[in-house]
Backbone as CSV, one residue per row, in Angstrom:
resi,resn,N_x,N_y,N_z,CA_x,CA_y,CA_z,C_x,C_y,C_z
1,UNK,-57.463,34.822,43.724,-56.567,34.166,44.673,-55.670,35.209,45.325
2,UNK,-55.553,35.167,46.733,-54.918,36.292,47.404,-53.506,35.541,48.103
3,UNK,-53.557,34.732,48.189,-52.512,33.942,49.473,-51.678,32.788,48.401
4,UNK,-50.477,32.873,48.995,-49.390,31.700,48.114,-50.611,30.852,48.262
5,UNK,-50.500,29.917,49.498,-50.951,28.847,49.564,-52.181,28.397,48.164
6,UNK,-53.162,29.239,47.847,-54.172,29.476,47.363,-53.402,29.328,45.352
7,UNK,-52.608,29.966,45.782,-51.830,30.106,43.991,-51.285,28.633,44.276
8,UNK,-50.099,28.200,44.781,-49.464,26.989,44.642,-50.534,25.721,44.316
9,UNK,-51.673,26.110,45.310,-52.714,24.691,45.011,-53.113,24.748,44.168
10,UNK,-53.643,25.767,43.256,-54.186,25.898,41.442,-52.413,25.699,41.182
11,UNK,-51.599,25.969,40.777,-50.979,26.047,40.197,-49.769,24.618,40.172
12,UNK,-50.052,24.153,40.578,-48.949,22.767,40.889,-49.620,21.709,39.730
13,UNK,-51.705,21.776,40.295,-51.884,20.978,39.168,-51.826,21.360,37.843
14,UNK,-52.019,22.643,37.588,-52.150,23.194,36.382,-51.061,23.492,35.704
15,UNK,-49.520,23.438,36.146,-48.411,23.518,35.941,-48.573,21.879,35.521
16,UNK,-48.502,20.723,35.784,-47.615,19.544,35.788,-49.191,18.402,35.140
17,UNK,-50.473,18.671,35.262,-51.437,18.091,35.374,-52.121,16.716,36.449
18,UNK,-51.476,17.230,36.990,-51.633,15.893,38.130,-52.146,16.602,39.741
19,UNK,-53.406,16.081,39.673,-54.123,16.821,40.935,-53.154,16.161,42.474
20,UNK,-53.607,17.166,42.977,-52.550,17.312,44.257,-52.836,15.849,45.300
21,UNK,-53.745,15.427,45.261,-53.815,14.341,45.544,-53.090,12.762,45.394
22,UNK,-52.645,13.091,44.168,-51.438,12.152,43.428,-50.117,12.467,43.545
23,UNK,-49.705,13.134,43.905,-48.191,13.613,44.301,-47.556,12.131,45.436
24,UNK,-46.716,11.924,45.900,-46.090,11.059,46.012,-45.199,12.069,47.234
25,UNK,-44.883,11.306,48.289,-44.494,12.160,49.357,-42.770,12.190,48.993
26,UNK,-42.289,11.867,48.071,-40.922,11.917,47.866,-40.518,13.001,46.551
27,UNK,-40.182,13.370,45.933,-39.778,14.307,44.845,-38.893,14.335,44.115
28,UNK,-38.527,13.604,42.691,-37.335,13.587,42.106,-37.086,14.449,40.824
29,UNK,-36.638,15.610,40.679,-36.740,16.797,39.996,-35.986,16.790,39.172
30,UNK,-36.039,16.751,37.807,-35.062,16.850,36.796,-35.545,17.350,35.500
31,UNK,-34.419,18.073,34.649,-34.755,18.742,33.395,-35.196,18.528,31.970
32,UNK,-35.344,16.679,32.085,-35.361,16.352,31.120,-36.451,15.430,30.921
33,UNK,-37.459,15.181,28.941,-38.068,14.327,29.045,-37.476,12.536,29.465
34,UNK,-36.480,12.654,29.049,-36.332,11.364,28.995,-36.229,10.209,30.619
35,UNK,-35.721,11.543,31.329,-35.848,10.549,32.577,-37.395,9.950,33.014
36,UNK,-38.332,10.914,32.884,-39.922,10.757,33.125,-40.208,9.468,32.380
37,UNK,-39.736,9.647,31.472,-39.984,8.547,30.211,-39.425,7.032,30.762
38,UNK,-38.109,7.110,31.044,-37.662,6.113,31.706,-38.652,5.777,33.172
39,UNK,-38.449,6.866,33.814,-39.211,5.892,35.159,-40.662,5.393,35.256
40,UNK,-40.856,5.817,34.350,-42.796,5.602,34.062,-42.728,4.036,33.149
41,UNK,-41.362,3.990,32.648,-41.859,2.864,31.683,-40.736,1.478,32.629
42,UNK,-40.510,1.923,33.816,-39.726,0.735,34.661,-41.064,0.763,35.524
43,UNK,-41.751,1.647,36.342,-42.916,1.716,37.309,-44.090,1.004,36.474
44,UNK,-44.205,1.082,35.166,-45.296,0.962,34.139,-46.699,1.675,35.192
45,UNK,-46.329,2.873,34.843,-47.227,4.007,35.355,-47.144,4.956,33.953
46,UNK,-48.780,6.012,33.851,-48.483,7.035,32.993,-47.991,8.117,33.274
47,UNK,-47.401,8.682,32.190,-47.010,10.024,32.206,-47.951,11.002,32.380
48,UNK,-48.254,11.491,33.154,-49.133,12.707,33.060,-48.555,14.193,33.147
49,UNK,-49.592,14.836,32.173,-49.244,16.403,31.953,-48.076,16.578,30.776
50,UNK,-48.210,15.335,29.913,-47.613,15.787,28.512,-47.917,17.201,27.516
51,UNK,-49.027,17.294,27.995,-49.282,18.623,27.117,-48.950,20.026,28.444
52,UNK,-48.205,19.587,29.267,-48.201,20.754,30.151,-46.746,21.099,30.075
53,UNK,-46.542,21.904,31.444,-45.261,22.805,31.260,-44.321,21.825,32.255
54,UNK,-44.866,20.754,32.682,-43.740,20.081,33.483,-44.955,18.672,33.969
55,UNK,-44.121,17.656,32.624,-44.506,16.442,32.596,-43.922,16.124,33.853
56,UNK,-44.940,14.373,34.211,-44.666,14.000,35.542,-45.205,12.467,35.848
57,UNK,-44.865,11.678,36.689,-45.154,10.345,37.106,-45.271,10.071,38.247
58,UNK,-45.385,9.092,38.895,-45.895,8.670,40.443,-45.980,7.206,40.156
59,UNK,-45.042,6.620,41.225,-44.609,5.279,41.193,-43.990,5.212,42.559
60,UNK,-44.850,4.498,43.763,-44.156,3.919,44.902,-43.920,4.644,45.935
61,UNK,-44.802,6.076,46.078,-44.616,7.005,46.728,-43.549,8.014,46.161
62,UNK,-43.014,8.327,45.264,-42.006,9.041,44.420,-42.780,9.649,43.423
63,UNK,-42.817,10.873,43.053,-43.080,11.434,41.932,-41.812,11.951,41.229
64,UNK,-41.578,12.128,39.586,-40.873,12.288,39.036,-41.240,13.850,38.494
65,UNK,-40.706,14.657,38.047,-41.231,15.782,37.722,-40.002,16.753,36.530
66,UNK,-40.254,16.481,35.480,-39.403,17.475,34.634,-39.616,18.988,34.507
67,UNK,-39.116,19.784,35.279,-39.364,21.079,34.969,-38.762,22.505,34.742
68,UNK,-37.980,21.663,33.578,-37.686,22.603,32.398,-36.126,22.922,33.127
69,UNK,-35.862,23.865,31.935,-33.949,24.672,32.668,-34.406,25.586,33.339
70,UNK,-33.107,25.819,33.764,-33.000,27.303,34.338,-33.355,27.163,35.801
71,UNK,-32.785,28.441,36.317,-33.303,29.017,37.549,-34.311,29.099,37.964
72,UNK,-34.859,30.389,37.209,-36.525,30.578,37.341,-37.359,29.494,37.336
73,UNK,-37.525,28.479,36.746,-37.917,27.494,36.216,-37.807,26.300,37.938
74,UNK,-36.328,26.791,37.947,-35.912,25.813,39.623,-36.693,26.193,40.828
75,UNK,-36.941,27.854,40.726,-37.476,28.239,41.769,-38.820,28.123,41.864
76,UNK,-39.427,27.918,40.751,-41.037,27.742,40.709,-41.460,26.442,41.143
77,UNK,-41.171,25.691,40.219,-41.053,23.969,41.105,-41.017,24.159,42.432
78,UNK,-40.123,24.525,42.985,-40.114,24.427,44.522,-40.988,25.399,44.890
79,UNK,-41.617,26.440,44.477,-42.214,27.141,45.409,-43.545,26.324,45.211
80,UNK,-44.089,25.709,44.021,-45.178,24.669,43.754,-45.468,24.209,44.552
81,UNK,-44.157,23.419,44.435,-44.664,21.657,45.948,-44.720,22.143,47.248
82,UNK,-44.729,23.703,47.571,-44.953,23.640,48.988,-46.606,23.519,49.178
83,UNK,-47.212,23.277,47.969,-48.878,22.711,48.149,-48.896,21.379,48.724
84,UNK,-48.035,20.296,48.355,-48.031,19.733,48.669,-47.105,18.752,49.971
85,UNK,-45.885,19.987,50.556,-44.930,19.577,51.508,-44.300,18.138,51.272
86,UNK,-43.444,18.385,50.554,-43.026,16.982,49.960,-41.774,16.763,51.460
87,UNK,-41.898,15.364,51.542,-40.877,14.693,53.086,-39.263,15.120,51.677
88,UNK,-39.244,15.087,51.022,-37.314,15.039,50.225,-37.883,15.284,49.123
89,UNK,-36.741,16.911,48.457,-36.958,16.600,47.287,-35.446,16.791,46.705
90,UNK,-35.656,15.889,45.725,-34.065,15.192,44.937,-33.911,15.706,43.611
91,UNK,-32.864,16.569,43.399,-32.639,16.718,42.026,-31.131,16.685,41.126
92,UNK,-31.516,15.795,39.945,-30.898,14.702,39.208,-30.504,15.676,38.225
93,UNK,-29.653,16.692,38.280,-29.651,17.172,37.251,-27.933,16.892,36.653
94,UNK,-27.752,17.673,35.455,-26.624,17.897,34.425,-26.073,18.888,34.703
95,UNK,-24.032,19.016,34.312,-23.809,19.610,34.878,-22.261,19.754,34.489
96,UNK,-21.329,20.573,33.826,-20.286,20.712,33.153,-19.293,20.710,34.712
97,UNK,-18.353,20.122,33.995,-17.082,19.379,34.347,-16.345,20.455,34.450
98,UNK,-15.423,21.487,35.754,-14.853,22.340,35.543,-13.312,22.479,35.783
99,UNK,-12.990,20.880,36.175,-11.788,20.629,36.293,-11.107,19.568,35.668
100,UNK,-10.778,19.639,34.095,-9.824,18.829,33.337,-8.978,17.714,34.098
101,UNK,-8.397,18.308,35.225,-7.580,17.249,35.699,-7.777,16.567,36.551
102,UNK,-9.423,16.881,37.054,-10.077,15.855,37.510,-11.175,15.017,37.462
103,UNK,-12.279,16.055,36.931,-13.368,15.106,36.550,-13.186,14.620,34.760
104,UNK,-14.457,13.962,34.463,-14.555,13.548,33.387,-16.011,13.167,32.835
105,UNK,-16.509,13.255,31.801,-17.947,13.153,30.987,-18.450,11.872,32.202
106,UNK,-19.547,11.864,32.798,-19.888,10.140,33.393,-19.726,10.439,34.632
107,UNK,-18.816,11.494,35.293,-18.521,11.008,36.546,-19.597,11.530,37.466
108,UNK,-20.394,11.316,38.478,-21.114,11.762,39.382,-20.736,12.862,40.320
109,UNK,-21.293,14.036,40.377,-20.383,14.727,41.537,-21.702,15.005,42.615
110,UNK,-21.828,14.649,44.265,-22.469,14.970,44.990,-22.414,16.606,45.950
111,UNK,-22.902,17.364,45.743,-22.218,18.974,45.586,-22.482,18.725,47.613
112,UNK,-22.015,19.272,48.381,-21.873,19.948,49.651,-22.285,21.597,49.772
113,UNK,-22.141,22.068,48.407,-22.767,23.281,48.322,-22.585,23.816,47.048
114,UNK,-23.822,24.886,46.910,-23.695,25.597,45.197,-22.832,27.531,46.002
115,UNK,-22.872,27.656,45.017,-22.629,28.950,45.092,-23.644,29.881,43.837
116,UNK,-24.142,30.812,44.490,-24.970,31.441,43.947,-24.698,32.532,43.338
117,UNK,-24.489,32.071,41.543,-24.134,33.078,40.931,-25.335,33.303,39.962
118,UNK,-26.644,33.068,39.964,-27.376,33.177,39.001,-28.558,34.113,39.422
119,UNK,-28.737,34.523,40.644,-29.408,35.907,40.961,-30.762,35.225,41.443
120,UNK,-31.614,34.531,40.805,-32.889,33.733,41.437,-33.225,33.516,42.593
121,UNK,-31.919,32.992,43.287,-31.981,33.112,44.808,-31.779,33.765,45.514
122,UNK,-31.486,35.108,44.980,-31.572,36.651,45.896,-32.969,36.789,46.015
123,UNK,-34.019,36.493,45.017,-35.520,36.445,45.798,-35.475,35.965,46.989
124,UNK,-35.309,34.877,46.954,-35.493,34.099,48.911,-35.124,34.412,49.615
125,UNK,-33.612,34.370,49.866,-32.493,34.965,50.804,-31.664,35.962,50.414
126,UNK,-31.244,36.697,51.247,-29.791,37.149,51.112,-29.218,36.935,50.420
127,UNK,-28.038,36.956,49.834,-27.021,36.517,49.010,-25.577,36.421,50.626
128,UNK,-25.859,36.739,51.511,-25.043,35.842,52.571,-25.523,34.580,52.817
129,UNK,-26.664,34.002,52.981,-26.832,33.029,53.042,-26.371,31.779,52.035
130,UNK,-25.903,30.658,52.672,-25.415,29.777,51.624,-26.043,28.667,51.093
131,UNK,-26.234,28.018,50.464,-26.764,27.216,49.655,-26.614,25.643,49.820
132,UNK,-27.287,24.952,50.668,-27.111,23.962,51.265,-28.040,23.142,50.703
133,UNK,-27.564,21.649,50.757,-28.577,21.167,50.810,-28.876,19.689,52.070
134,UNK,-30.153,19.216,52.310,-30.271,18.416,53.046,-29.444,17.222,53.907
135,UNK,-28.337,17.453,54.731,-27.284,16.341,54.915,-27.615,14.922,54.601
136,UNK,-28.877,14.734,55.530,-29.205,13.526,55.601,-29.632,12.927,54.184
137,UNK,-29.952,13.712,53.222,-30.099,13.158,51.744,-29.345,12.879,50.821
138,UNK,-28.085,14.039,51.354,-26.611,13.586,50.576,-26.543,12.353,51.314
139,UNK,-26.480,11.975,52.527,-25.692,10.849,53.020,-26.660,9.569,52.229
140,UNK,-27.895,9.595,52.300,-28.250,8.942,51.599,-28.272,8.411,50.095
141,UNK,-27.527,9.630,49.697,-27.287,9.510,47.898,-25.983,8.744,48.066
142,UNK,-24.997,9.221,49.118,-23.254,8.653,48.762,-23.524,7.067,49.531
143,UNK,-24.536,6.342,50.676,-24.917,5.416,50.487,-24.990,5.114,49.243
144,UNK,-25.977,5.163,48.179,-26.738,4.276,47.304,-25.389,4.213,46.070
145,UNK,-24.732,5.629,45.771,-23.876,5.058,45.011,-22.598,4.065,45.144
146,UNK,-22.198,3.844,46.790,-21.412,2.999,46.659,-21.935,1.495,46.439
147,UNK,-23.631,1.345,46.772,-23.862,0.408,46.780,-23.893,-0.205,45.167
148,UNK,-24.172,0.557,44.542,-24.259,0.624,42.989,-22.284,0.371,42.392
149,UNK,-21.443,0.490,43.731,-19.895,0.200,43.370,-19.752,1.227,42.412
150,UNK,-20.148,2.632,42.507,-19.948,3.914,41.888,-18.464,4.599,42.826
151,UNK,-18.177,5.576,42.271,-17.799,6.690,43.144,-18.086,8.154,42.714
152,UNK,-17.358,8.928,43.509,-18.368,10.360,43.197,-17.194,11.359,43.355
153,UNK,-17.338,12.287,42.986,-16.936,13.833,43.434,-17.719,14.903,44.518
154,UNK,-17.005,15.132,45.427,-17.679,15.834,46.169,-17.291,17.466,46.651
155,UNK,-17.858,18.497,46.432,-17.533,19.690,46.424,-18.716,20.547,46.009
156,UNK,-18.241,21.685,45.783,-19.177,22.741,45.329,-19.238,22.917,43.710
157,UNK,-20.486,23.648,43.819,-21.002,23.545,41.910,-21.524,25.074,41.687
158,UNK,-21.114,25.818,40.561,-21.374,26.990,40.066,-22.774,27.161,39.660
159,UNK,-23.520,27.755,40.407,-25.007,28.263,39.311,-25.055,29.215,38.711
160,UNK,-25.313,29.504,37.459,-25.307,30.531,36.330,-26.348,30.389,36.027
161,UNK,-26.815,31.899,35.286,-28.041,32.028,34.840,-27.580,32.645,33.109
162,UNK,-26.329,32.477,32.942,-25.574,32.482,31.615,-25.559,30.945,30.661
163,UNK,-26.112,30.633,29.833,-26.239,29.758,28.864,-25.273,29.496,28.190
164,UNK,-24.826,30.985,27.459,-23.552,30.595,26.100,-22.512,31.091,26.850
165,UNK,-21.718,30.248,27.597,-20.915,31.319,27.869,-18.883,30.657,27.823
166,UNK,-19.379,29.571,26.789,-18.386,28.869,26.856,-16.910,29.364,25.769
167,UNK,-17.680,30.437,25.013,-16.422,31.229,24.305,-15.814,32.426,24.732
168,UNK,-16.321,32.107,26.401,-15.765,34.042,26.746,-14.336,33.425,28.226
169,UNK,-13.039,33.617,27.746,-12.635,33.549,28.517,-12.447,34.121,29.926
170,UNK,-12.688,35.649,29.846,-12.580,36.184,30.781,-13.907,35.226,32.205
171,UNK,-14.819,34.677,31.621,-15.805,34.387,32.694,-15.083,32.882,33.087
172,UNK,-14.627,32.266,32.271,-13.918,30.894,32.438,-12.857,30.975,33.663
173,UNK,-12.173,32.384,33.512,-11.033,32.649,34.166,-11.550,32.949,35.637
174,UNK,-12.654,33.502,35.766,-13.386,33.987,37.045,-13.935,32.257,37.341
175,UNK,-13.899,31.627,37.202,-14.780,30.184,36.982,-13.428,29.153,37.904
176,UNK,-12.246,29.347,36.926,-11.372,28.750,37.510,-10.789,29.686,38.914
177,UNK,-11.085,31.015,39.642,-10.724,31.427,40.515,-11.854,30.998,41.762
178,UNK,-12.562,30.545,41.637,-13.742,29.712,42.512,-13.544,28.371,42.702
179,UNK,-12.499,27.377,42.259,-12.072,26.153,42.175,-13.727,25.351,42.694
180,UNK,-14.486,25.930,42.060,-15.474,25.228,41.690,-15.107,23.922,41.441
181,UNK,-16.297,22.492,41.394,-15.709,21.035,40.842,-16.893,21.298,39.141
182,UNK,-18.071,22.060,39.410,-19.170,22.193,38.543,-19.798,22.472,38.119
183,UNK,-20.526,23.284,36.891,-21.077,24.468,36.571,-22.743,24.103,36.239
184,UNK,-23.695,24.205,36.580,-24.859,24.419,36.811,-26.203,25.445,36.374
185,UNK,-26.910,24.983,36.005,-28.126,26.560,35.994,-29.124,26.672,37.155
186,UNK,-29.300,25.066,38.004,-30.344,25.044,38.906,-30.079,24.894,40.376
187,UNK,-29.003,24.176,40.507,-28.538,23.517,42.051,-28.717,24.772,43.045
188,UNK,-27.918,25.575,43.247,-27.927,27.006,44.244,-29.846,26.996,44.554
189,UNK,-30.257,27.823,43.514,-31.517,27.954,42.943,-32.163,26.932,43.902
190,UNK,-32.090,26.031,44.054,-33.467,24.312,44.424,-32.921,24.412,46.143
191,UNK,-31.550,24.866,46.519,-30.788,24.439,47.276,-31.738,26.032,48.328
192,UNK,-31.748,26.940,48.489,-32.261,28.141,48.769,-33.337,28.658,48.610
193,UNK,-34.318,28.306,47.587,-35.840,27.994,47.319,-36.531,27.355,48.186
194,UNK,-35.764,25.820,48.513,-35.623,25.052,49.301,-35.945,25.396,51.081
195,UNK,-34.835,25.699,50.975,-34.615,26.130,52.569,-35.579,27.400,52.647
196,UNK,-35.407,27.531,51.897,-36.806,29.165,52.478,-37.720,28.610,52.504
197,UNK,-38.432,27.806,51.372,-39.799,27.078,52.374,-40.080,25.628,52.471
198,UNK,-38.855,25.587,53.505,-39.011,24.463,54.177,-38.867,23.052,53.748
199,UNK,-38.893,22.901,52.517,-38.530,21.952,52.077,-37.198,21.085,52.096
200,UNK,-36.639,19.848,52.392,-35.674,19.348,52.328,-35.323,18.794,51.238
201,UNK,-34.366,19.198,50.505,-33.891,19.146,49.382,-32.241,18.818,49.166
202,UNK,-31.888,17.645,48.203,-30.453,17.715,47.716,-30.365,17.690,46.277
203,UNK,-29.066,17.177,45.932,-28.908,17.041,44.678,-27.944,15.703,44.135
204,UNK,-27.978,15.288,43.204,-27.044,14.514,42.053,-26.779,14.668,40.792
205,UNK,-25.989,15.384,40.616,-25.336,15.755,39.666,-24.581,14.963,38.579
206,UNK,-24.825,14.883,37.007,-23.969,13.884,35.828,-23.389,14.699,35.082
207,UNK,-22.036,14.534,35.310,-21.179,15.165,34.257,-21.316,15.251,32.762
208,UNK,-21.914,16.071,32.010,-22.056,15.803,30.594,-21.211,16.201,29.469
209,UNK,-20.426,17.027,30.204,-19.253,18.030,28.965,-18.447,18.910,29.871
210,UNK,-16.980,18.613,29.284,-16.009,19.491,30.027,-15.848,20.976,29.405
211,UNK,-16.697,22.103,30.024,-17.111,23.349,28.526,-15.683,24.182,28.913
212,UNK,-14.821,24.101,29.865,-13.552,24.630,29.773,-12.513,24.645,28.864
213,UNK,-12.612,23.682,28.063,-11.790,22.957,27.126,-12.450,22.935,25.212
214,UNK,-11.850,23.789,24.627,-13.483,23.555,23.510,-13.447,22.095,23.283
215,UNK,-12.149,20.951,22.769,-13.279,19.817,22.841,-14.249,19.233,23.354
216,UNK,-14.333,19.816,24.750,-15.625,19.393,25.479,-17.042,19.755,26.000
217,UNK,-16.978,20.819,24.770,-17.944,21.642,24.873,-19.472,20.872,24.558
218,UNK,-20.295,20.783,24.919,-21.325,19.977,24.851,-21.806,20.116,23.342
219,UNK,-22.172,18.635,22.380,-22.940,18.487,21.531,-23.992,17.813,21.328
220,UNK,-24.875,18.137,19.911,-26.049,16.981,20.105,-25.583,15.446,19.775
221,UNK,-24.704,15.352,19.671,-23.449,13.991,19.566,-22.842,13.560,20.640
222,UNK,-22.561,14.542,21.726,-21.775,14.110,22.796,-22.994,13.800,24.070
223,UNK,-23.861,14.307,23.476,-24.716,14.436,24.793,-25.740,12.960,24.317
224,UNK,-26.132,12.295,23.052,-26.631,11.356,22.858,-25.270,10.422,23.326
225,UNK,-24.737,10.284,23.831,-23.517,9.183,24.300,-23.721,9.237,25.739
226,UNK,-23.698,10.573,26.520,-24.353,10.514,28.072,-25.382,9.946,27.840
227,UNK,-26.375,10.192,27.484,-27.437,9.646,27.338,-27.515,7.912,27.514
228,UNK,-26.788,7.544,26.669,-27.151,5.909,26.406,-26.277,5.556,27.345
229,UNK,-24.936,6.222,27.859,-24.336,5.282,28.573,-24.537,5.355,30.433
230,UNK,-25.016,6.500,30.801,-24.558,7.252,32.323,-26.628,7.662,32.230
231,UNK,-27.078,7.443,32.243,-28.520,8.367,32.555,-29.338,7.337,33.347
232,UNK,-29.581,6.239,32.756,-30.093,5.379,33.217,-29.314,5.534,34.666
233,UNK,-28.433,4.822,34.967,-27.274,4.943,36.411,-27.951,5.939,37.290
234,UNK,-27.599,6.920,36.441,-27.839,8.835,37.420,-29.382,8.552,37.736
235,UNK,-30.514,8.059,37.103,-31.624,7.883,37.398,-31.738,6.759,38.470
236,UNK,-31.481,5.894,38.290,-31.770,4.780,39.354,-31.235,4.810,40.441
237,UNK,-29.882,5.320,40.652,-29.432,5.878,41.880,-30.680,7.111,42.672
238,UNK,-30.511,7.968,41.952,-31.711,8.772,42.613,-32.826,7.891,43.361
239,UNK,-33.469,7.285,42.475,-34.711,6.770,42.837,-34.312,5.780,43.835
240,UNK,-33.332,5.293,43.970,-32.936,4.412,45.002,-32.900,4.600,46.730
241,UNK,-32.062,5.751,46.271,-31.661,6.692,47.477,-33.597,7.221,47.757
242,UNK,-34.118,7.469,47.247,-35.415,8.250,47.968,-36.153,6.714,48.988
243,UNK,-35.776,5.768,48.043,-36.218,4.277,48.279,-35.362,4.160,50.063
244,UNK,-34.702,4.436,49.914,-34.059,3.824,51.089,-34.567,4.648,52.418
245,UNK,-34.798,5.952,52.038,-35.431,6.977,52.986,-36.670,6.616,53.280
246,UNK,-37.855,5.926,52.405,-38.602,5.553,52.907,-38.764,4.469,53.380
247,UNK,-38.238,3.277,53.064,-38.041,1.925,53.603,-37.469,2.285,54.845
248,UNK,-36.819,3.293,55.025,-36.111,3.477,56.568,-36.760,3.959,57.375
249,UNK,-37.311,4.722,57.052,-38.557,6.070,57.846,-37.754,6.649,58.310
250,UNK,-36.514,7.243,57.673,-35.655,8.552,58.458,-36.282,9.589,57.873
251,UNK,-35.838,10.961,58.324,-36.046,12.003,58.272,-34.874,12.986,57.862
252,UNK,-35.045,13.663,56.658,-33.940,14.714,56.249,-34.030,15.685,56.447
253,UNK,-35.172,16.432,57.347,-34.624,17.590,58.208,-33.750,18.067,58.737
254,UNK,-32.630,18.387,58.477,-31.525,18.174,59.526,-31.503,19.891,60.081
255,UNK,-32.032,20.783,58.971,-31.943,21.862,60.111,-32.764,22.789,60.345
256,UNK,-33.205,23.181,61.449,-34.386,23.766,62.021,-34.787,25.243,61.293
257,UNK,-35.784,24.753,60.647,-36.506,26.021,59.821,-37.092,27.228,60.168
């Protein structure tokens, strides 16, 4: 194989197991089994590509797609689906709380932009370039959550390609000089991957742990409580919002590639 095009088409099915033919012209991208799990068992569709590197579903023109943490991980996904030119792709991810006195575990934040601190997206672009994502898909996400009688946070979100980094003050202190609203491993990453090829892409973001604060440092205790109470929500909103884009036949292109 000599040409992207040629790698992405072996590699999308062989990454996720689901031949390119089954993809779903919408895209809802997230890190975890359990959302796949959930939307496959509301669609009563199978899961396919359990034994692969990024389980996946297809229900209603929407495919669901878990693929994995991280950056690297963000940027591959997207460079994947340009086999298949997906019309929106949406990602539902998790995402620490960086302001005590304003957010809180549950709350939704819809980002306007990441800032790119995790290096992944110096492959694509510049590091002048900024990290956007699709207008017309945010507007469509802050639709669906009011319809859901939600509200949201709206601002910018930190991408790191740092994991543990919740006992080092000095980076906390650089964290709070960015008045960031949210700290991240993928958003920037999906947001600039994105725009380099062509894809229209946003995000929705669930608060899971305030890691500024050590009580709120994420556990396997605190995070089974997001879980049961806020995931379901963060999922169905997503899938809603892609719902409404196609029931509408708009278009989230908003800027010329």
């Amino acid at each position: 194989m000599k040409t992207k095009e040629e790698i992405v088409n072996n590699w999308l099915p062989r990454y996720t197991g689901m031949g390119l033919a089954d993809f779903g012209e919408y895209i809802l991208l997230c890190n975890f089994t359990h959302y796949v799990e959930l939307f496959a068992d509301w669609n009563k569709v199978p899961i396919i590509g359990k034994d692969r590197s990024m389980m996946c579903a297809t229900a209603g023109g929407i495919t669901i797609i878990n693929f994995g943490m991280g950056s690297p991980n963000a940027g591959t996904i997207v460079d994947l689906l340009t086999a298949i030119k997906p019309k929106a792709a949406l990602f539902l991810g998790k995402c620490g709380g960086l302001r005590p006195d304003k957010n809180q575990v549950g709350d939704l934040i819809l980002p306007i932009a990441a800032i790119r601190g995790e290096g992944t997206s110096n492959d694509y672009l510049p590091p002048e370039v900024p990290a956007l994502p699709a207008f017309a898909l945010q507007k469509a996400i802050s639709t669906t959550i009011r319809e859901f009688e939600k509200d949201y946070w709206t601002g910018t979100v930190y991408t790191t390609n740092k994991r543990v980094w919740e006992h080092r003050e000095d980076f906390k202190e650089y964290l709070r000089s960015l008045r960031a609203l949210a700290i991240d491993m993928e958003t920037a990453t999906i947001f600039v991957a994105a725009f380099k090829n062509q894809i229209p892409a946003g995000a929705l973001l669930l608060v899971s742990d305030m890691p500024m604060v050590p009580d709120g440092v994420k556990t396997d205790a605190s995070d089974k409580v997001v879980t049961e109470q806020y995931v379901q929500t963060h999922l169905k909103i997503g899938v809603r919002s892609l719902q409404q884009l196609i029931n509408n036949g708009e278009t989230v292109k908003h800027l010329r590639f």
